[in-house]
C-alpha positions in Angstrom: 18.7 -27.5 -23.2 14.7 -26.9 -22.8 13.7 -23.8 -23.6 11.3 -22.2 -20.8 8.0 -20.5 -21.9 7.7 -16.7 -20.7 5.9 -17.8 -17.1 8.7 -20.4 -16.9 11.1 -17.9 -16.4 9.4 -15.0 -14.8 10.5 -11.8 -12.9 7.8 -9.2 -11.5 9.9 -6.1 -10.0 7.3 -3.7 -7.3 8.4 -0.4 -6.2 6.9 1.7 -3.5 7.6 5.3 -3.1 6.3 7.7 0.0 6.8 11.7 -0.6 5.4 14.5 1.9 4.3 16.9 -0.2 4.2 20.6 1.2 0.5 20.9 1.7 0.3 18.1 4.2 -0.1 15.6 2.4 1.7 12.8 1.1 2.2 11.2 -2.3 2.4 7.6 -2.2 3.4 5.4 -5.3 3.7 2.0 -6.3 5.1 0.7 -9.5 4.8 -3.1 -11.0 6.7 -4.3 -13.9 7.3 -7.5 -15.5 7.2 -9.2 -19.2 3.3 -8.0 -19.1 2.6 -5.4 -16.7 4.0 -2.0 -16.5 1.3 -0.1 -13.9 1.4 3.0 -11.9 -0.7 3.3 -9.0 -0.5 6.9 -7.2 -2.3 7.9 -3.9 -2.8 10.9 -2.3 -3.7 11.0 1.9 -3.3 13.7 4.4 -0.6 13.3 7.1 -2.8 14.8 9.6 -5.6 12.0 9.3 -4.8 9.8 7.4 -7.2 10.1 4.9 -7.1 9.1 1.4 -7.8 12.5 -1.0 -7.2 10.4 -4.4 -6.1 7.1 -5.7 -5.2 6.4 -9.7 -3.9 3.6 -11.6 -2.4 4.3 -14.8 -1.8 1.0 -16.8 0.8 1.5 -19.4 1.0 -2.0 -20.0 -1.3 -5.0 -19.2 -2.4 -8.3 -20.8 -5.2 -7.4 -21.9 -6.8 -4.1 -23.3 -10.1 -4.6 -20.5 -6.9 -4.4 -17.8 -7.2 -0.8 -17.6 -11.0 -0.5 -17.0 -10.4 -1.4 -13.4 -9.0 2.4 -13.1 -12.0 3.6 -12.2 -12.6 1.9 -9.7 -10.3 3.7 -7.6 -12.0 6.7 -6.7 -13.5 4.3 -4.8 -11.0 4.6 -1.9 -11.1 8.6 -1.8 -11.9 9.4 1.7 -11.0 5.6 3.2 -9.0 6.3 6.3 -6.1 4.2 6.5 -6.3 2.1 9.6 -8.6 -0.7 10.9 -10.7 -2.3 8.0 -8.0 -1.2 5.4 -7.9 -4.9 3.7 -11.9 -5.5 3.7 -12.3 -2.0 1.8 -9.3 -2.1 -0.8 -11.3 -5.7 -1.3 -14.7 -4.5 -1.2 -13.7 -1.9 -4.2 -10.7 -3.9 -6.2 -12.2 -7.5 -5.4 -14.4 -9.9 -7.3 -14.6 -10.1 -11.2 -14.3 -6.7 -12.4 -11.0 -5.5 -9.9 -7.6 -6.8 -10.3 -5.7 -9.2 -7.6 -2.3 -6.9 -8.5 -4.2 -3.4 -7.1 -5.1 -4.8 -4.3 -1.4 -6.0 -3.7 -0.1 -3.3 -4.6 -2.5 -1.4 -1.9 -1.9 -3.7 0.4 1.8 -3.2 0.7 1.7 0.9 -0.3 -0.8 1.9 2.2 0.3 0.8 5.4 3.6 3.2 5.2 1.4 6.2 5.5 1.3 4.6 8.8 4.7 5.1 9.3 4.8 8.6 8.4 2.1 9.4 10.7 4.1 7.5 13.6 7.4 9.4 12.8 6.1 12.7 11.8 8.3 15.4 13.2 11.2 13.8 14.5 14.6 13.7 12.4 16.9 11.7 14.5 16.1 7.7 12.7 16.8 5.9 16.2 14.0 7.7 17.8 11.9 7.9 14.7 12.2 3.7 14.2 11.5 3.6 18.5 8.5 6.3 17.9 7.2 3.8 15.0 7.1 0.8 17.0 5.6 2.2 19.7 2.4 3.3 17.4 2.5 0.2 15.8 2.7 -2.7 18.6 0.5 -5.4 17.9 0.3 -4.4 14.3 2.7 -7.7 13.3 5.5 -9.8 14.2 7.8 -7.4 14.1 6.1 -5.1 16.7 4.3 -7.6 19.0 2.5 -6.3 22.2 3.9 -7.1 25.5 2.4 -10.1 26.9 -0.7 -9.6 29.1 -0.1 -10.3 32.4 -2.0 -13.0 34.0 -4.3 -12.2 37.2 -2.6 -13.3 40.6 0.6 -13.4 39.1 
């Protein structure tokens, strides 16, 4: 039997964690792990606006010792709101030579459910909270297309 080098057989596991805290805001977390990472990213943003009050990375374990450096990098996102333009600035301050490709992933798939927070803030009954969700979110993705336009004369 061939044995398989360590990228040959591979498994990367991503957690994401949301938490309303009881001063209004809202702990967000993301964990990766595999044979070479174990990182914590934490985020803080208000309910109310949507606004990101902190944003850490905490690399326990990386490939390289110059891994962690990139945490610094993340203050860069303190006072981002989450919305419109949310890919272009978790780019603009984890892209290019000195970010890191698994931040920004792990951003890009943590910070959107502070969206969904905001959309079903207030209401306990999940039925309603999943209808209140897709209603703030149409046109967001496949899963909550907008209603075709109608056409003029039609």
């Amino acid at each position: 039997m061939m044995q398989l080098n360590s990228m040959e057989d591979f498994q990367r596991d991503i957690s994401y964690r949301l938490l309303k805290q009881p001063d209004g805001t809202a702990l967000l977390t993301a964990t990766m792990k595999d044979r070479f990472h174990d990182v914590l990213l934490e985020v803080r943003v208000e309910v109310a606006t949507m606004k990101i009050v902190s944003a850490r990375a905490d690399f326990r374990r990386s490939p390289t010792p110059d891994c962690g450096n990139v945490s610094g990098r993340m203050s860069g996102l303190n006072g981002f709101v989450i919305g419109r333009g949310l890919q272009r600035k978790v780019t603009e301050v984890l892209g290019g030579g000195a970010g890191c490709g698994n931040l920004r992933n792990l951003l890009l798939g943590l910070l959107p459910l502070a969206l969904n927070l905001g959309a079903a803030a207030g209401i306990t009954d999940e039925t309603e909270m999943l209808d209140a969700i897709h209603e703030k979110l149409v046109g967001t993705c496949a899963g909550y297309l907008a209603p075709p336009k109608k056409r003029e004369g039609a």
